[in-house]
N, C-alpha and C positions, 0 to 999 in steps of 0.2 A: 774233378770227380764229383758226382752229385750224391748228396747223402740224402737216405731214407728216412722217412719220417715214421716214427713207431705211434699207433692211434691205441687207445686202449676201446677195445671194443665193447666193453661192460655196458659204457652210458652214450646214448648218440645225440646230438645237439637238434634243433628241431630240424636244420636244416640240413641235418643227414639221415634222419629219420627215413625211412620207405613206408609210403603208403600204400591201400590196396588200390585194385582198378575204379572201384565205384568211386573213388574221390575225384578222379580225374572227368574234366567235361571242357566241351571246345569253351566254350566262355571262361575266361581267367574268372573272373569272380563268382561265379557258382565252385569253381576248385577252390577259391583262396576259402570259400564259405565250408565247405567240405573240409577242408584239410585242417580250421576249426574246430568245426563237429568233430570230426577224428581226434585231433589232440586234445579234446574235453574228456572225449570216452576213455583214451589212454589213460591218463590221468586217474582219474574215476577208477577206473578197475586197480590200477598199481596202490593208491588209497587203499582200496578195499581189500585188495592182496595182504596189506601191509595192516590192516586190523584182524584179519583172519588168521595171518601168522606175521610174528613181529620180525622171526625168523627167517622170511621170504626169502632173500637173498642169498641167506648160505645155503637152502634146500639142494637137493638134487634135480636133476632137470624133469622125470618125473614125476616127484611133488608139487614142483614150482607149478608144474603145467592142470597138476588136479587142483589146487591152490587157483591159479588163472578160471579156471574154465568154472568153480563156484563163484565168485567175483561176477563173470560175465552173468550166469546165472540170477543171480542177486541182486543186477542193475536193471537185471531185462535185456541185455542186451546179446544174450546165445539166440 
């Protein structure tokens, strides 16, 4: 009998992460280069999330999401 493996889906490791379309490009290394740039920006905004409310995490999803989208605002990156 094979038993299930339970994931906690809160935090995803990078290499379960999902990126969007634009990262992806026939050349492996403009993606590896991309998928960089992406995990900087992530980062970067969760930082920023996390000085805007230190509270981030136990928000509502909601909040979390007006909380994100100034973040992105504030990096430049909306």
């Amino acid at each position: 009998m094979k038993q299930s493996r339970i994931r906690s889906r809160s935090r995803r490791t990078v290499a379960e992460r999902r990126y969007p379309d634009w990262v992806f490009n026939i050349r492996e290394d403009i993606t590896r280069r991309n998928m960089e740039i992406y995990d900087k920006q992530i980062e970067q905004i969760q930082a920023r999330c996390l000085e805007i409310n230190p509270d981030y995490y136990s928000l509502i999803w909601i909040d979390k999401y007006e909380v994100w989208q100034q973040a992105r605002r504030d990096l430049g990156l909306s």
